[in-house]
C-alpha positions in Angstrom: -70.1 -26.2 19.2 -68.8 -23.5 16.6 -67.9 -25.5 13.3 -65.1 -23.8 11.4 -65.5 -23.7 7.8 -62.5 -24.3 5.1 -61.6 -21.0 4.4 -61.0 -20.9 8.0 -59.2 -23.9 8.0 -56.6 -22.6 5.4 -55.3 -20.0 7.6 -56.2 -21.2 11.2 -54.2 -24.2 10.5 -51.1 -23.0 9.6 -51.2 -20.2 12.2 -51.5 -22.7 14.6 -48.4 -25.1 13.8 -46.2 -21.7 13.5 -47.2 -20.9 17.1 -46.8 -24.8 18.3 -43.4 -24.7 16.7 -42.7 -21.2 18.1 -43.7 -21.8 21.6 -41.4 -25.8 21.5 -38.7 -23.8 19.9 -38.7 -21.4 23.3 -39.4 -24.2 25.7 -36.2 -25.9 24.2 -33.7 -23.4 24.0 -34.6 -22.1 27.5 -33.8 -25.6 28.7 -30.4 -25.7 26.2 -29.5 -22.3 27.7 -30.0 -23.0 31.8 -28.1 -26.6 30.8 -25.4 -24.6 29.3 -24.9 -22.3 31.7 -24.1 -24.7 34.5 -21.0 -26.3 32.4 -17.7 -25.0 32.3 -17.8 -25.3 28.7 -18.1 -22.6 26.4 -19.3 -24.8 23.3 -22.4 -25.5 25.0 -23.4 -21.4 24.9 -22.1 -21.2 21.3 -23.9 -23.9 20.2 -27.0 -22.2 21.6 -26.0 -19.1 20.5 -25.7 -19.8 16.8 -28.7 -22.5 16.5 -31.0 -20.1 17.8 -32.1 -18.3 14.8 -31.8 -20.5 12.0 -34.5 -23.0 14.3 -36.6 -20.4 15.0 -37.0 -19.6 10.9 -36.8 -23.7 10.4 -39.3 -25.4 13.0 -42.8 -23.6 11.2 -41.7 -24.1 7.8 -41.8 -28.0 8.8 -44.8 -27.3 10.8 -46.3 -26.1 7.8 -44.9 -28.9 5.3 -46.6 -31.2 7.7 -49.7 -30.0 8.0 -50.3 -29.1 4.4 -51.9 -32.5 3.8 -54.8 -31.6 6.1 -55.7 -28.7 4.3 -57.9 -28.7 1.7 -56.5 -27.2 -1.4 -56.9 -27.4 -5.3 -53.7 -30.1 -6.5 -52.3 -26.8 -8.4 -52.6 -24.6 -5.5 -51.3 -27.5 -2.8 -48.2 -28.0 -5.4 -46.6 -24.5 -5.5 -47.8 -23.7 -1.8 -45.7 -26.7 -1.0 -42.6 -25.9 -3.4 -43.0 -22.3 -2.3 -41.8 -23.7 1.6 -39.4 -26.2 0.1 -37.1 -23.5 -1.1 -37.9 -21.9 2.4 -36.3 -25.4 4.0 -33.4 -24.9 1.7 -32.8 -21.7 3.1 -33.1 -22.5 6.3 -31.2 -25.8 6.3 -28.2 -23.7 4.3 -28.2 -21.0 6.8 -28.3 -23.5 9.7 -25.3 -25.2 8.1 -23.7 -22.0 7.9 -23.9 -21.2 11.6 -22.7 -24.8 12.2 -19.7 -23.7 10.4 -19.0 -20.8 12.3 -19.7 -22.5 15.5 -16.8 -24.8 14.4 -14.3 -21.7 13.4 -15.0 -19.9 16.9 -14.7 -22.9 18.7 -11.0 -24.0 16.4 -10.3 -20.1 17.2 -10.5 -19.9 20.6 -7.7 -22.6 21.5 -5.6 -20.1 19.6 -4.2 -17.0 20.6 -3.1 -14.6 18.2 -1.9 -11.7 20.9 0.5 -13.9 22.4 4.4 -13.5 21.6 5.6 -16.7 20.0 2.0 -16.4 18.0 3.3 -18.1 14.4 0.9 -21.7 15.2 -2.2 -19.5 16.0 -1.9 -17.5 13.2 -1.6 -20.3 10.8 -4.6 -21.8 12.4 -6.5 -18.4 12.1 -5.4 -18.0 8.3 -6.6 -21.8 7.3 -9.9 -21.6 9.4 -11.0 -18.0 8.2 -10.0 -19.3 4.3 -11.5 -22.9 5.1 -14.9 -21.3 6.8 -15.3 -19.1 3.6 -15.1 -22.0 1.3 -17.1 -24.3 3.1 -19.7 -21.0 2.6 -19.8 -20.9 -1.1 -20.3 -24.5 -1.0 -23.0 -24.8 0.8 -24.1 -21.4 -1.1 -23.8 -23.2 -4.0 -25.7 -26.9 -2.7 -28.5 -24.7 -1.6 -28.4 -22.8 -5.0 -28.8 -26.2 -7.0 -31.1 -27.5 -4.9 -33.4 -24.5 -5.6 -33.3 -24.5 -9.2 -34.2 -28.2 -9.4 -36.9 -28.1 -6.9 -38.6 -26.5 -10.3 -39.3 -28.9 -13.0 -38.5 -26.3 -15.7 -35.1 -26.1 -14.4 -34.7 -29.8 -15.7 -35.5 -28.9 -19.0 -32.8 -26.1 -18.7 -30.2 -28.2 -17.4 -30.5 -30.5 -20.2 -30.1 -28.0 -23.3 -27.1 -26.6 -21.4 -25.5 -30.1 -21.2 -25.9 -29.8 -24.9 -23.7 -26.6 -25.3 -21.4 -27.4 -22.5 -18.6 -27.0 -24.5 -19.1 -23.4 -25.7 -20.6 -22.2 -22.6 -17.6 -23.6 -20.2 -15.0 -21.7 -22.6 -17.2 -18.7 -22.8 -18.0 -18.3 -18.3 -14.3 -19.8 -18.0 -13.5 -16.5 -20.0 -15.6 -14.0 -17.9 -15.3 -15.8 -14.9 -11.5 -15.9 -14.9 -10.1 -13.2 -11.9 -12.8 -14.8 -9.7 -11.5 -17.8 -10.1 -8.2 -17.2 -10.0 -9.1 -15.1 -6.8 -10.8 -18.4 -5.3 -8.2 -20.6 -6.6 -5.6 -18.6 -4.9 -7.5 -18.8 -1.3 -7.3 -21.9 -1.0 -3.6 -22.1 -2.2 -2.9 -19.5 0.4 -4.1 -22.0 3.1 -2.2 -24.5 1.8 1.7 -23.2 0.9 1.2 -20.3 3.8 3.0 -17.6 1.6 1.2 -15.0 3.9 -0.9 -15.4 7.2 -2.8 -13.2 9.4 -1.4 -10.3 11.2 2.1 -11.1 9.2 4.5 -8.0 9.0 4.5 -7.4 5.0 5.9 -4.4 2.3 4.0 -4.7 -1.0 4.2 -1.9 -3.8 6.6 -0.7 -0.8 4.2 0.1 1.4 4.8 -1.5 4.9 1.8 -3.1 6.9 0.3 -5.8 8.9 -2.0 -8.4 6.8 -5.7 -7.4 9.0 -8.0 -10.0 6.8 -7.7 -12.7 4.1 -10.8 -12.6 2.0 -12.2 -14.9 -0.9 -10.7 -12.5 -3.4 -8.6 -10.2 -1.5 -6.7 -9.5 1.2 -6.5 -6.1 3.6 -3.2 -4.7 4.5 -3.6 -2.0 7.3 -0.8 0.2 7.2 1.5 2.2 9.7 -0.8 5.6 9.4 -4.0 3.3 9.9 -5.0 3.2 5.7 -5.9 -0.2 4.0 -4.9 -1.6 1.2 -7.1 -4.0 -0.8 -4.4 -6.2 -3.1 -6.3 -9.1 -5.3 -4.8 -12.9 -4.0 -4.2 -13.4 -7.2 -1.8 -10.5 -6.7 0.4 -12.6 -3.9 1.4 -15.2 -6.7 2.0 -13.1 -9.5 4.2 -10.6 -8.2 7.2 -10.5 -5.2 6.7 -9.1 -1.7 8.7 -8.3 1.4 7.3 -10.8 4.0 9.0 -9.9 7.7 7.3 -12.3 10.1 7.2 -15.5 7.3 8.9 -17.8 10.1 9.4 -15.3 13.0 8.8 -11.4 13.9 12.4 -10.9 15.4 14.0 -8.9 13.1 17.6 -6.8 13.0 17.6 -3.6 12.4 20.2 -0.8 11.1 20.9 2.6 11.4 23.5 4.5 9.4 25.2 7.7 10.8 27.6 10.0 9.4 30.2 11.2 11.0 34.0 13.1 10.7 36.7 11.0 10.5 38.2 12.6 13.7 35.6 11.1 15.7 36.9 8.3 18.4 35.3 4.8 17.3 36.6 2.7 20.3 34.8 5.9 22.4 31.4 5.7 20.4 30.9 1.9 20.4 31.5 1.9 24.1 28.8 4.5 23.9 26.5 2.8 21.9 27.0 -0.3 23.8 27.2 0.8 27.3 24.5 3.2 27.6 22.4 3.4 24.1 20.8 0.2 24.1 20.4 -0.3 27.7 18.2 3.7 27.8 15.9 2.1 24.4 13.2 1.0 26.8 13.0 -2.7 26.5 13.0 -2.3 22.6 16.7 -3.7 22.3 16.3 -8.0 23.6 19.4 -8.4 23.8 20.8 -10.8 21.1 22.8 -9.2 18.6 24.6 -5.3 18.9 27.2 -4.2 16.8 29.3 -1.0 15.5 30.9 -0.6 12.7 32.7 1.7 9.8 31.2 0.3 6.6 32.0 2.9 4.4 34.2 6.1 3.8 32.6 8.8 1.8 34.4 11.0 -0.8 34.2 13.9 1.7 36.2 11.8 4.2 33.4 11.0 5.8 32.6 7.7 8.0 29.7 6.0 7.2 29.2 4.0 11.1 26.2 1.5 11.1 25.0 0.8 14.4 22.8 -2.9 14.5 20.4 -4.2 17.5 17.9 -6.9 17.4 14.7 -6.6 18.5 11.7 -8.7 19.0 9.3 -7.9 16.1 10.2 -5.1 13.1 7.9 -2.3 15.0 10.1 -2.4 18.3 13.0 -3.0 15.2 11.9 0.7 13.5 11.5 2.3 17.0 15.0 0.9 17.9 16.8 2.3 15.3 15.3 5.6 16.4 16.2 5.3 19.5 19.7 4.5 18.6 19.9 7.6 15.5 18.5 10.0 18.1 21.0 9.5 20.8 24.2 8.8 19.0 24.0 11.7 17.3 22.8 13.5 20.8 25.6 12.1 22.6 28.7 12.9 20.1 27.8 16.8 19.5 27.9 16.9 23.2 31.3 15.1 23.3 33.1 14.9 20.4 31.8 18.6 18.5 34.2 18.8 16.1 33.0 15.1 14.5 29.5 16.3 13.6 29.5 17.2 9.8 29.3 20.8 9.2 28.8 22.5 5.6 28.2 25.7 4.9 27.7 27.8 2.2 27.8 31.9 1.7 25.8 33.4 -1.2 25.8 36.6 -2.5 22.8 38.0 -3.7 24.7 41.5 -5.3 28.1 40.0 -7.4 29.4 43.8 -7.5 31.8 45.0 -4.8 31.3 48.1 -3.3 34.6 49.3 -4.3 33.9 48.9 -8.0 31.8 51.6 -9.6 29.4 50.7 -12.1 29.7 51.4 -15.3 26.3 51.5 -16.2 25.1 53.4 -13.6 23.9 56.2 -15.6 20.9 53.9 -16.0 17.6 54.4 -14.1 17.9 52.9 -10.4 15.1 50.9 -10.8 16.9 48.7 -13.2 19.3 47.8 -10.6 16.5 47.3 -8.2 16.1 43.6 -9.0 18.7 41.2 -7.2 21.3 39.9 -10.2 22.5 36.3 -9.7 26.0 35.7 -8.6 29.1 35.7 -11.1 32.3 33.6 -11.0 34.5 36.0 -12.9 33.1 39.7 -12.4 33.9 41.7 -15.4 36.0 44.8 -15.3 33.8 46.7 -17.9 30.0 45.5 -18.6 29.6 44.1 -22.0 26.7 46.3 -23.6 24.7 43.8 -26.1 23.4 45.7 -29.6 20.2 46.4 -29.7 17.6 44.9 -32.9 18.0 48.8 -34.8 22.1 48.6 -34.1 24.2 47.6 -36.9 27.6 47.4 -37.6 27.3 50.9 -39.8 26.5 52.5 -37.1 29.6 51.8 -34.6 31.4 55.0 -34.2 35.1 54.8 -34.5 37.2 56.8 -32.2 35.7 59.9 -33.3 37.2 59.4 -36.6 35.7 59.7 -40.7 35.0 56.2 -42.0 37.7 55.0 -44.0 37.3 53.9 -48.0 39.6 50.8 -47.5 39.5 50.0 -51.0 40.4 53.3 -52.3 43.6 53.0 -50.2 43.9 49.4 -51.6 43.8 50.5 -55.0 46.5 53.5 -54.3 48.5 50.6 -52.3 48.2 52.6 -48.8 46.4 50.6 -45.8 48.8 52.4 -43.0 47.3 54.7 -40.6 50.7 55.9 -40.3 53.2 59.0 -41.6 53.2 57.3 -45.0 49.7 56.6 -45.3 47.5 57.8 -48.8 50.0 56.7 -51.2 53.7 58.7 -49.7 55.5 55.5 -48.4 59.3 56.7 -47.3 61.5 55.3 -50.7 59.0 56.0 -53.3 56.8 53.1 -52.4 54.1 54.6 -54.0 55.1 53.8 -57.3 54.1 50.2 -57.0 51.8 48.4 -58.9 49.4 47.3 -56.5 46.8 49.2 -58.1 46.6 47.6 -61.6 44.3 44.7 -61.2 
């Protein structure tokens, strides 16, 4: 008979209760699984399903644990080996309890049914659950967490000297610590008051979406053209947001035309009734349809608005489509002269091709250049003085300059017969000279 030595005992041993648990662990869930798949049950396979792995990591860490005590080891060695695997039980037994809770939020899930129409119940079960199933995470994150640290006797020591400086250290981590636990806080608020569930019908920052996920911290919005936007929970309580499916998803919706005030209303709301919203598809359900002049522009316009209900605000949007496209299709094929027309002429070229220009002894490629049009064309175009141009230099009529003080001084300012001093009845004898 082959004796095995100690050193062979230290790794043979544990070897063999990993394979002993191994090989019960498969016997077992073989059983569990051909059990389970003879009921009608689906908790039985989920249960099975989400067991499997956190047993397969737990059963040899016990096996181990238990047979530690046959092995011979030094008391130093035998201590950490055996805290080494206790914190491996810790891990296992925290992710064990976390597949226990998701077993619990698939199994509260599937009784509810978020595709179906009247689908408010469900997704208020779905919102609590999902925000539920994350806290009970971080607790047992944080049991298994504690119950690491402690496993270590320096950790006592630790504990104790920040007992002592509780005070400062709670104001200094409530400090940093404060958006993540105002994100937790609101989380679980969220669960509680419902402001916002899953798959709600929301505009924030006037974007409009559907609310995809409700995280620990944040919430994802998936908008219209299939982008997401991240918004902090803390977000939801500390600011005002359009929520369109709070009680219900049916929802009005409005469309605003314009048309001429010659345009037959008695004619167009048969139209809209009679053969608009029966054509939108199945979008229109039937409940409310109205047409009416709400307004009266300063053009003379009418300002018609056109309302149908619909079952949730994306057959709303797609109604009031509908509705825009056809009225508007149907009353230029009717009615022509009630669509609103404006037009406008522009001329690019203000001078009229009767009117020759007076600067046209200029080069042509001045005039090359489109000019911008003018409301009152001028008969003659105003030439501006250029920087060397002065008022000395002016020509007057082809005439000398005039000394207009020395006819002051003789008292002659007339251009006329009389002018230099020979006014008719000896006027220039006057003393307007003599200063």
């Amino acid at each position: 008979m082959v004796e095995i030595t100690e050193e062979w005992q230290k790794i043979l041993i544990p070897i063999g209760a990993v394979l002993i648990a191994w090989i019960v662990h498969i016997g077992v869930f073989v059983t569990m699984r051909w059990a389970a798949r003879k009921t009608p049950w689906p908790f039985d396979d989920d249960l099975v399903t989400f067991s499997k792995w956190p047993l397969f990591v737990l059963l040899p860490i016990i096996g181990i644990l238990i047979t530690l005590d046959r092995i011979n080891l030094t008391p130093s060695t035998y201590v950490d080996v055996r805290r080494a695997f206790i914190v491996l039980l810790i891990i296992g037994i925290g992710y064990f309890a976390c597949n226990m809770v998701r077993l619990a939020a698939v199994t509260l899930l599937r009784t509810h049914n978020v595709e179906s129409e009247n689908n408010l119940h469900a997704r208020i079960a779905h919102t609590q659950i999902q925000v539920f199933k994350r806290l009970c995470y971080g607790f047992v994150g944080v049991i298994s967490a504690a119950c690491i640290v402690f496993a270590f006797p320096t950790a006592w020591q630790i504990g104790a000297s920040l007992l002592a400086s509780a005070g400062v250290m709670g104001i200094i981590i409530g400090i940093a610590a404060k958006p993540m636990v105002e994100n937790s806080l609101s989380s679980f608020i969220i669960a509680i008051t419902r402001p916002i569930l899953i798959d709600d019908e929301v505009i924030i920052d006037g974007e409009y979406g559907r609310v995809e996920a409700i995280q620990s911290m944040f919430i994802v919005v998936r908008t219209w053209d299939a982008r997401r936007l991240i918004i902090p929970l803390s977000r939801i309580f500390s600011s005002t947001f359009e929520n369109w499916s709070r009680r219900s998803p049916w929802k009005i919706g409005s469309a605003f035309v314009y048309f001429d005030s010659s345009v037959p209303m008695a004619e167009v709301r048969a139209l809209f009734m009679d053969h608009v919203l029966p054509s939108s598809g199945g979008l229109w359900d039937g409940k409310v349809a109205n047409c009416a002049v709400t307004d009266v522009t300063s053009d003379g316009e009418l300002q018609i608005r056109f309302l149908a209900s619909a079952k949730d605000p994306s057959a709303a949007f797609d109604l009031r489509c509908h509705i825009r496209e056809k009225i508007i299709e149907a009353v230029a094929k009717r009615w022509p002269h009630a669509i609103v027309r404006r037009r406008i002429e522009v001329f690019n070229d203000p001078w009229p091709a009767s009117m020759e220009r007076k600067d046209s002894g200029k080069d042509a490629s001045d005039h090359a250049a489109p000019r911008e049009p003018l409301k009152n064309i001028p008969l003659s175009v105003a030439r501006p003085l250029s920087e060397e141009t002065s008022l000395s230099h002016i020509p007057t009529a082809n005439k000398p300059p005039k000394d207009y003080f020395k006819g002051l001084a003789s008292g002659a300012l007339d251009d006329g017969p009389g002018a230099n001093g020979h006014h008719s009845g000896g006027g220039g004898d006057q003393d307007g000279g003599h200063f």
